[in-house]
C-alpha positions as CSV (number, residue, x, y, z in Angstrom):
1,X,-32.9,-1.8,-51.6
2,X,-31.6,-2.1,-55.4
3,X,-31.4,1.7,-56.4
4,X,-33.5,2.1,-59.7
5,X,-30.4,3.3,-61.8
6,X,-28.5,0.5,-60.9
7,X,-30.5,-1.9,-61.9
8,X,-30.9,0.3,-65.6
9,X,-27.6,0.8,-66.1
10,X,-26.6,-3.0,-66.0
11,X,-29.7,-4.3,-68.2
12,X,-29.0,-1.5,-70.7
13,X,-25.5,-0.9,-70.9
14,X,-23.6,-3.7,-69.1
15,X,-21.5,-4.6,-72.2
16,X,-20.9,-1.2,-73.2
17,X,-19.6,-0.2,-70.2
18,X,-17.4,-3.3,-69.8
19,X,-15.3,-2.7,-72.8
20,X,-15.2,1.3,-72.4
21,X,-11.7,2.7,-70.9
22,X,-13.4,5.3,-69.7
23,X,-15.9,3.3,-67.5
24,X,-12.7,1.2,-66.5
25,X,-10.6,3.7,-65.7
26,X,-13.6,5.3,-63.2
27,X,-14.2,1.3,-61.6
28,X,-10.6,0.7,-61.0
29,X,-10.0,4.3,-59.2
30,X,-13.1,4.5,-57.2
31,X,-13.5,7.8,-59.5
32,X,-17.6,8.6,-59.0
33,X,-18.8,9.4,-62.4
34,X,-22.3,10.3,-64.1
35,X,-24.1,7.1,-64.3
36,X,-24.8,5.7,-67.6
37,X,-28.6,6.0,-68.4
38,X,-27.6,10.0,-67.4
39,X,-25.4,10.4,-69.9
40,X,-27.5,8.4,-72.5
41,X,-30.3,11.0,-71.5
42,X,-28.1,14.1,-72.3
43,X,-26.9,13.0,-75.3
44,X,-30.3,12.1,-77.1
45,X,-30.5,16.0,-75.5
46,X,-27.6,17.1,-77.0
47,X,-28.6,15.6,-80.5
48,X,-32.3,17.4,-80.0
49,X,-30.7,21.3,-79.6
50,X,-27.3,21.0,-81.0
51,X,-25.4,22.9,-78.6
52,X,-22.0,24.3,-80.2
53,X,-19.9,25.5,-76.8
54,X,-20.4,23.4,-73.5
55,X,-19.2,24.5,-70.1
56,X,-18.6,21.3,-67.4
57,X,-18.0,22.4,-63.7
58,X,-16.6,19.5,-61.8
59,X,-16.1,18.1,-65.4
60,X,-13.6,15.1,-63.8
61,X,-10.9,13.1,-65.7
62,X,-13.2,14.3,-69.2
63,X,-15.7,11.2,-69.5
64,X,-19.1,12.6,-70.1
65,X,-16.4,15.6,-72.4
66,X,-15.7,13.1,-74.4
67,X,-18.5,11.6,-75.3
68,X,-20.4,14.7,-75.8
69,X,-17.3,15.6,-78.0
70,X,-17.6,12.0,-80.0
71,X,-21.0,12.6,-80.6
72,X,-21.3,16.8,-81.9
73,X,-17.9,17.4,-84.1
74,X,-18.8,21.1,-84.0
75,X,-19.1,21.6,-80.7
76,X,-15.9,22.9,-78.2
77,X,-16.2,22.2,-74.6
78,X,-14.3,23.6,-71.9
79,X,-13.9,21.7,-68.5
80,X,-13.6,23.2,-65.0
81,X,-11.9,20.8,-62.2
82,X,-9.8,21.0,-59.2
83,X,-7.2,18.3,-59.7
84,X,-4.7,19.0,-62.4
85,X,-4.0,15.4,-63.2
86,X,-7.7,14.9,-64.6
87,X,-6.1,16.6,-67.9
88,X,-3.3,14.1,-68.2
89,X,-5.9,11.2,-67.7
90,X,-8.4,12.7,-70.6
91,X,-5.5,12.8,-73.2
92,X,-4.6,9.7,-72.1
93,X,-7.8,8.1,-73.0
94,X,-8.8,10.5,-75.8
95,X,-6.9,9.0,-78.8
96,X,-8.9,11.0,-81.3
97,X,-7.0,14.7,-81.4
98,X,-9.3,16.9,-82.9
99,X,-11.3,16.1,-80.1
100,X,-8.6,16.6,-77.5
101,X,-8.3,20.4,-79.6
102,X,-11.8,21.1,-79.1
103,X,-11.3,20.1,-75.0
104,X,-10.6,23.2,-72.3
105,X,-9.1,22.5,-69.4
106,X,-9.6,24.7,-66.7
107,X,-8.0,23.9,-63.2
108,X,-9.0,25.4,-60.4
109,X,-12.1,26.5,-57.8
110,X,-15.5,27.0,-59.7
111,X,-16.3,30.1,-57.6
112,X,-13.3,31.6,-58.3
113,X,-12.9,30.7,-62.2
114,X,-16.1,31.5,-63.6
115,X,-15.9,35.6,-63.1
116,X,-13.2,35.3,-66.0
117,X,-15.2,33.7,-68.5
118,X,-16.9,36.7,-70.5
119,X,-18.3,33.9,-73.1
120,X,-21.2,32.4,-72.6
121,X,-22.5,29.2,-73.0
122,X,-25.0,27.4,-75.0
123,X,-25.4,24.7,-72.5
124,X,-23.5,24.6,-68.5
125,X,-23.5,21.4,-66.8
126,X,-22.7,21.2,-62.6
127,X,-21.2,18.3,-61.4
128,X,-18.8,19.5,-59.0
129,X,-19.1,18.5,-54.6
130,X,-22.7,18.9,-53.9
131,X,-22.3,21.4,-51.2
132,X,-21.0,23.9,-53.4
133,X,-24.0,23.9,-55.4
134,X,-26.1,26.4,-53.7
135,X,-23.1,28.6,-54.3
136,X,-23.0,27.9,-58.3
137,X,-26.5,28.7,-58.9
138,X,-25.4,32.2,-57.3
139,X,-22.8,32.9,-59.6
140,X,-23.7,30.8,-62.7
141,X,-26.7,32.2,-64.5
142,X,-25.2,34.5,-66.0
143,X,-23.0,32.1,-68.2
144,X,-25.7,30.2,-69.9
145,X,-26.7,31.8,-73.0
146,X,-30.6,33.1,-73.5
147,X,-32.4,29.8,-74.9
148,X,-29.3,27.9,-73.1
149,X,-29.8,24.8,-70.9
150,X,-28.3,24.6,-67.1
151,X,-28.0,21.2,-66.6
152,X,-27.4,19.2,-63.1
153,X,-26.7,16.2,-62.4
154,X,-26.9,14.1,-58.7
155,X,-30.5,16.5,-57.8
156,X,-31.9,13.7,-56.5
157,X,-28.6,11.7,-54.5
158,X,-30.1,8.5,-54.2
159,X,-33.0,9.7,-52.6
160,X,-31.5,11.4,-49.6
161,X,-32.9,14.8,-50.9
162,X,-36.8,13.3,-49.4
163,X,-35.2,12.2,-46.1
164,X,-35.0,14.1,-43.4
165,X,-32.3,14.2,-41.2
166,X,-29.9,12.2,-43.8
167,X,-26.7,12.0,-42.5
168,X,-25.1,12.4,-46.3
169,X,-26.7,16.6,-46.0
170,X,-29.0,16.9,-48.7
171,X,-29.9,20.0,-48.1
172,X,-27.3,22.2,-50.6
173,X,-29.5,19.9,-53.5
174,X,-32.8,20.3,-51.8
175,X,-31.7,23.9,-52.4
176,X,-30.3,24.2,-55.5
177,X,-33.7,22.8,-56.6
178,X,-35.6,25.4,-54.6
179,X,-34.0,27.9,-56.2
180,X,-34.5,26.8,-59.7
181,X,-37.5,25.9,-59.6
182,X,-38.6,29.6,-57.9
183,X,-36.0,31.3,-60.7
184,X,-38.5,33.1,-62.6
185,X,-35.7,33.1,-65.9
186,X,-36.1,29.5,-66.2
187,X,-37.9,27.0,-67.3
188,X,-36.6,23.8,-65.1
189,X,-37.6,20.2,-65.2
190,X,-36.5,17.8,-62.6
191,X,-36.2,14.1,-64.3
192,X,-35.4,10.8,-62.6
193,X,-33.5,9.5,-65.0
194,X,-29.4,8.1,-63.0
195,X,-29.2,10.1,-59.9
196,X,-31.4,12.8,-61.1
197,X,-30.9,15.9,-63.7
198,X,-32.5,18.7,-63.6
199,X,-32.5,20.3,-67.0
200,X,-33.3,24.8,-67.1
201,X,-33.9,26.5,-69.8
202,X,-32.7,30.0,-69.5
203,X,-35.5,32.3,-70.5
């Protein structure tokens, strides 16, 4: 069976994403990023409440950074990843510099970073291996500014969350939406739109 996204990404965006480097770059290494009609979501989002700082856990080689970046000139981002050589990939791509100033890098383990940030955030996105995220939601609330969104994406992983007994493990999503959902200082929505974002506004 064709997975929804799939089929929306090619209708709406196959050109687009044929001639982006970015989108190359992720097809050519294997690299799994945010699917498009995702990222087209959060940026008609990003338009809507104007966030000014960003926070990106698991924020990759910098794709959905940079267009976030393109698209709000006052906004500074700050990206969270393991692999060091993600950084050298974004400023490879990113020709534009007063975006690459605006761009954090941060390498390292989420858990372990985000006691160091005393700034918090107008908008924190999770994207990082989906059986840390039970983990994140432990440690990340307090980061996001009051009025602030938390942002997830992969919440619904191709559908695996409403099987039981699917060998991929759903069940660090299936709680990560549990908990937000019972997390009386948010409002959450959970939206099918890619692989699934849940969107929280911190109350």
């Amino acid at each position: 069976m064709i997975h929804n996204s799939d089929y929306l990404a090619f209708i709406e965006s196959t050109e687009k994403q044929t001639c982006d480097p970015w989108r190359t770059y992720a097809q050519v290494k294997n690299y799994p990023v945010i699917e498009e009609s995702a990222l087209n979501f959060l940026e008609t989002w990003a338009r809507l409440t104007r966030p000014t700082t960003i926070l990106e856990l698991g924020c990759g080689y910098g794709l959905m950074s940079a267009r976030l970046l393109a698209l709000l000139p006052e906004m500074k981002l700050t990206g969270i990843d393991y692999n060091s050589e993600n950084y050298a990939v974004f400023k490879q791509l990113e020709k534009n510099e007063t975006r690459c100033d605006r761009f954090t890098f941060k390498c390292g383990n989420v858990i372990d970073l985000l006691p160091k940030f005393e700034e918090k955030f107008d908008w924190v996105i999770v994207d990082v291996d989906k059986k840390f995220y039970p983990e994140v939601a432990d440690v990340i609330s307090e980061k996001v500014k009051t009025g602030g969104y938390l942002i997830a994406d992969n919440v619904l992983w191709k559908g695996w969350v409403a099987v039981a007994g699917e060998r991929k493990n759903p069940e660090p999503i299936r709680k990560w939406n549990e908990l937000l959902f019972r997390n009386q200082n948010y409002e959450t929505l959970l939206l099918q739109v890619g692989d699934g974002l849940s969107i929280s506004r911190k109350l």
